[in-house]
C-alpha positions in Angstrom: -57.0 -33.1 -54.7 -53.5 -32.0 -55.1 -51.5 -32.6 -57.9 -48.8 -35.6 -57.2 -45.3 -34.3 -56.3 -42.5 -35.5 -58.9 -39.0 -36.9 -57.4 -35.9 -37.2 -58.6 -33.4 -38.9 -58.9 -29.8 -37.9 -56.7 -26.5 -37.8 -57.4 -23.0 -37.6 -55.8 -19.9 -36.3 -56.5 -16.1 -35.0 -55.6 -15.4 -31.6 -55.4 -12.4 -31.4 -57.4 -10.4 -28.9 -55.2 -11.0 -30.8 -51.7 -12.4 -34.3 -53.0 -15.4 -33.6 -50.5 -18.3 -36.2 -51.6 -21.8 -34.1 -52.5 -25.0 -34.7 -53.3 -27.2 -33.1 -56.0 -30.2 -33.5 -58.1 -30.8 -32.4 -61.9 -31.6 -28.8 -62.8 -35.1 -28.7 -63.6 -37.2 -26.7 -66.3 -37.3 -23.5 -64.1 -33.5 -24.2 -64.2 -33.3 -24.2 -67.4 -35.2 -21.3 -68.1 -32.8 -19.4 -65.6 -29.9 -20.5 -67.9 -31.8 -19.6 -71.6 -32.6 -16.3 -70.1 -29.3 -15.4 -69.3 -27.2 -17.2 -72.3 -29.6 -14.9 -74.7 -27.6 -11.8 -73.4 -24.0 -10.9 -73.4 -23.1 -10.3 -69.9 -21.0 -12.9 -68.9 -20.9 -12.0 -65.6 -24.7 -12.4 -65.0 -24.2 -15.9 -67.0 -21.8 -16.9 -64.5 -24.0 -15.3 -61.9 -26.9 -17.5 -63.2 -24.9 -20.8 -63.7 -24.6 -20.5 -59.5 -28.1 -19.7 -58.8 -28.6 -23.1 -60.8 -25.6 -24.8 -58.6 -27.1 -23.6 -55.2 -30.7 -24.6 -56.6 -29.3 -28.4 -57.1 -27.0 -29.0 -54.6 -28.7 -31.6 -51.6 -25.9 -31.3 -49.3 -26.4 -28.7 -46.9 -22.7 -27.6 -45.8 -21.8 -26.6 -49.2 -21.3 -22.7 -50.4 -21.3 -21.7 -53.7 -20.2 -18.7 -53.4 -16.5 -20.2 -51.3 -16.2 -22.8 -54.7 -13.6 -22.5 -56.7 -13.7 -22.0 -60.0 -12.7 -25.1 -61.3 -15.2 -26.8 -58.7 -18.2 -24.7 -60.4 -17.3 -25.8 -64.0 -17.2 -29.0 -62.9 -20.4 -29.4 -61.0 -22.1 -27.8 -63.7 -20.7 -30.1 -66.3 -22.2 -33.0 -64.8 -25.3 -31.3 -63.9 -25.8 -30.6 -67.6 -24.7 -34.4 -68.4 -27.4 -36.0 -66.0 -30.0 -33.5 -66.8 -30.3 -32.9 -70.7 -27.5 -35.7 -71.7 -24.3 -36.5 -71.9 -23.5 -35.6 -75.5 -22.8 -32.5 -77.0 -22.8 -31.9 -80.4 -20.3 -29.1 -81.8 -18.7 -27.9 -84.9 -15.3 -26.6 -85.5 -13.7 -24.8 -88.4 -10.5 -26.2 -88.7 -7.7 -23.1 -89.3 -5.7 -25.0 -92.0 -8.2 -26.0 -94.7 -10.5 -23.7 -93.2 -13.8 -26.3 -93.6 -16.5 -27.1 -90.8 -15.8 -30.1 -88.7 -19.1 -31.7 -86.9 -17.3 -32.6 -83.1 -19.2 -35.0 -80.1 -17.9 -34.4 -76.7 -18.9 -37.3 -73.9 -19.6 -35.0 -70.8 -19.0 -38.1 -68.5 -15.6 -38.2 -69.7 -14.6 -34.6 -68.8 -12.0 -34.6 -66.2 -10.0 -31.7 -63.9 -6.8 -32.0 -64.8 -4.0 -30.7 -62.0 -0.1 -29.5 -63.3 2.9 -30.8 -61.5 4.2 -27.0 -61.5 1.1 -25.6 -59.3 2.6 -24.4 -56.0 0.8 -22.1 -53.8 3.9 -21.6 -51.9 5.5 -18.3 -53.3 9.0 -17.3 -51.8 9.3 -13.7 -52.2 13.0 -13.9 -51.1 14.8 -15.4 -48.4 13.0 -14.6 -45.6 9.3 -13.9 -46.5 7.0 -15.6 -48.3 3.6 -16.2 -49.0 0.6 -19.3 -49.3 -1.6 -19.3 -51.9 -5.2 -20.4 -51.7 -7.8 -20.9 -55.1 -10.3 -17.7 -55.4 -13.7 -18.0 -54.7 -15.6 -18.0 -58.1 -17.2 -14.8 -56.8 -13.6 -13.4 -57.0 -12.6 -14.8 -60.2 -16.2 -13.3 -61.6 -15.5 -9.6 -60.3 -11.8 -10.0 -61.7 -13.1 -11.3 -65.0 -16.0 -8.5 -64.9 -13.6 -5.6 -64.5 -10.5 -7.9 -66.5 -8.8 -4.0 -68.0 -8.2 -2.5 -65.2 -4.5 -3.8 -62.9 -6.3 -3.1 -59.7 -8.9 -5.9 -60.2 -6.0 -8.0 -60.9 -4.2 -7.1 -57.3 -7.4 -7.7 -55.5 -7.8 -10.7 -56.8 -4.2 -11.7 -55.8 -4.7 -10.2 -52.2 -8.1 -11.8 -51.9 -6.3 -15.3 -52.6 -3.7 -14.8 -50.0 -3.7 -17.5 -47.7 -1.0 -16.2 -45.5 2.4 -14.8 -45.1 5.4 -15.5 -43.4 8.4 -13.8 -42.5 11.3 -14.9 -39.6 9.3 -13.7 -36.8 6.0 -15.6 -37.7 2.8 -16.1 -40.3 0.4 -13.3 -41.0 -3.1 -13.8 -41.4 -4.5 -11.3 -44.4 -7.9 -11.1 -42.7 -6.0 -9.2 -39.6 -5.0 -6.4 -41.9 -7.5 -3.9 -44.1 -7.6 -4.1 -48.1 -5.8 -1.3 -48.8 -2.8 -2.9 -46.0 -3.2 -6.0 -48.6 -3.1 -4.2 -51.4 -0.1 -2.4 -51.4 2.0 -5.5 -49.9 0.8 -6.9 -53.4 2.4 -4.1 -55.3 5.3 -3.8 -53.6 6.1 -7.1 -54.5 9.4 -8.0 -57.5 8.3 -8.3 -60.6 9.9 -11.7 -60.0 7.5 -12.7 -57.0 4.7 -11.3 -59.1 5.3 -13.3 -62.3 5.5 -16.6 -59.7 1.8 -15.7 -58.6 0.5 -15.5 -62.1 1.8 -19.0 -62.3 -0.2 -20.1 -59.6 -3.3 -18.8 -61.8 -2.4 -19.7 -64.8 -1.5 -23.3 -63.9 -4.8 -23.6 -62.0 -6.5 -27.2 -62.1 -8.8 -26.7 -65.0 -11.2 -28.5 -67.2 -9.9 -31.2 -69.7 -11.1 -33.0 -72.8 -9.4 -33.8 -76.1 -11.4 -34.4 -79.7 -9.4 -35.9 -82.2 -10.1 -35.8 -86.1 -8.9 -35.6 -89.2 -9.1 -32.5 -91.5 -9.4 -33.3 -95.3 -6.1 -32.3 -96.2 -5.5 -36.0 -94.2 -3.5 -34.2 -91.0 -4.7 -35.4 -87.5 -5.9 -32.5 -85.2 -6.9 -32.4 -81.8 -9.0 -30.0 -80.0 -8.1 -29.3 -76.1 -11.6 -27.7 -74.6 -10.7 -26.4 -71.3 -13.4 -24.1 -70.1 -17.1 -23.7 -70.1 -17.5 -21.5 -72.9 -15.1 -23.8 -75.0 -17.7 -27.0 -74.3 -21.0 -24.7 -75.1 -20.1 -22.3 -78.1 -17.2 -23.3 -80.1 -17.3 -22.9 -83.5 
């Protein structure tokens, strides 16, 4: 006789960078042995790598890839994966920098939220004729970026590979008609003004958002801004 087959239970939702409605289930024990195994090293890359595996592993609905998410989109997902499959609450402590004690934190995961900055334009205007369109990097881009982080030319090919399009007076260029190395040095030809509007698109990325509020024993009210992954699962 064969051993009875265990369901699940399925839930939905909204990718934050196109608000596209999917389904998934909870990540299981072999899920979560995936996730121990990796966390027990220091390779964040192979972390990251992992925390996908798990994604792909829970996601129902069929026309979804991982690997084209955004960043934000995979924190997101993987927050409230972790919510519906261990729990919601997350205990954490904090050592406050002005009276320098230990402060015992609980973060709600239900209430974590993407927040999106008025400022974000993936318009960039280079000068008065060209421009360019930005799009959000795949996470496998942002990985390799953050994998080889010291070196400028991960940085430019991480800006090329975001490159939506470009424009000029005589039309719109498509990056995927010209080679890497094409894209690569329109990217650092660019002003250092037209550059320093790019890392704005980055850096005012939707992102992650939850607030903690306390008070330290010195009587001064704090708050603590988490705004990434590592910030919900190791501060201290």
């Amino acid at each position: 006789m064969a051993l009875p087959k265990l369901s699940h239970p399925i839930y939905e939702l909204a990718l934050p960078s196109s608000k596209k409605v999917i389904k998934y289930r909870p990540f299981l024990v072999k899920e979560e042995k995936l996730l121990l195994m990796a966390q027990s090293g220091n390779d964040t890359k192979e972390v990251i790598g992992t925390i996908k595996q798990v994604i792909n592993n829970c996601i129902l609905s069929e026309d979804v890839s991982v690997d084209e998410l955004t960043s934000f989109d995979i924190e997101y997902i993987f927050i409230k994966l972790r919510s519906k499959s261990i729990g919601n609450i997350i205990e954490l402590t904090y050592r406050d920098l002005e009276d320098d004690k230990k402060y015992d934190v609980t973060v709600d995961l239900e209430n974590v939220e993407i927040v999106f900055n008025e400022k974000h334009d993936p318009k960039i205007e280079i000068n008065k004729t060209i421009g360019l369109t930005l799009k959000y990097p795949s996470v496998e881009s942002s990985v390799n970026a953050l994998a080889d982080e010291e070196t400028s030319d991960a940085i430019f090919d991480l800006i090329g590979k975001s490159i939506e399009s470009i424009y000029d007076e005589n039309g719109v260029y498509n990056p995927k008609d010209y080679s890497d190395e094409e894209i690569l040095e329109f990217v650092s030809s660019l002003s250092i003004e037209a550059f320093q509007k790019i890392q704005e698109f980055f850096t005012t990325m939707p992102k992650l958002h939850y607030e903690i509020k306390y008070t330290n024993s010195l009587g001064n009210e704090k708050t603590i801004t988490l705004n990434t992954l590592n910030d919900f699962f190791t501060l201290g």
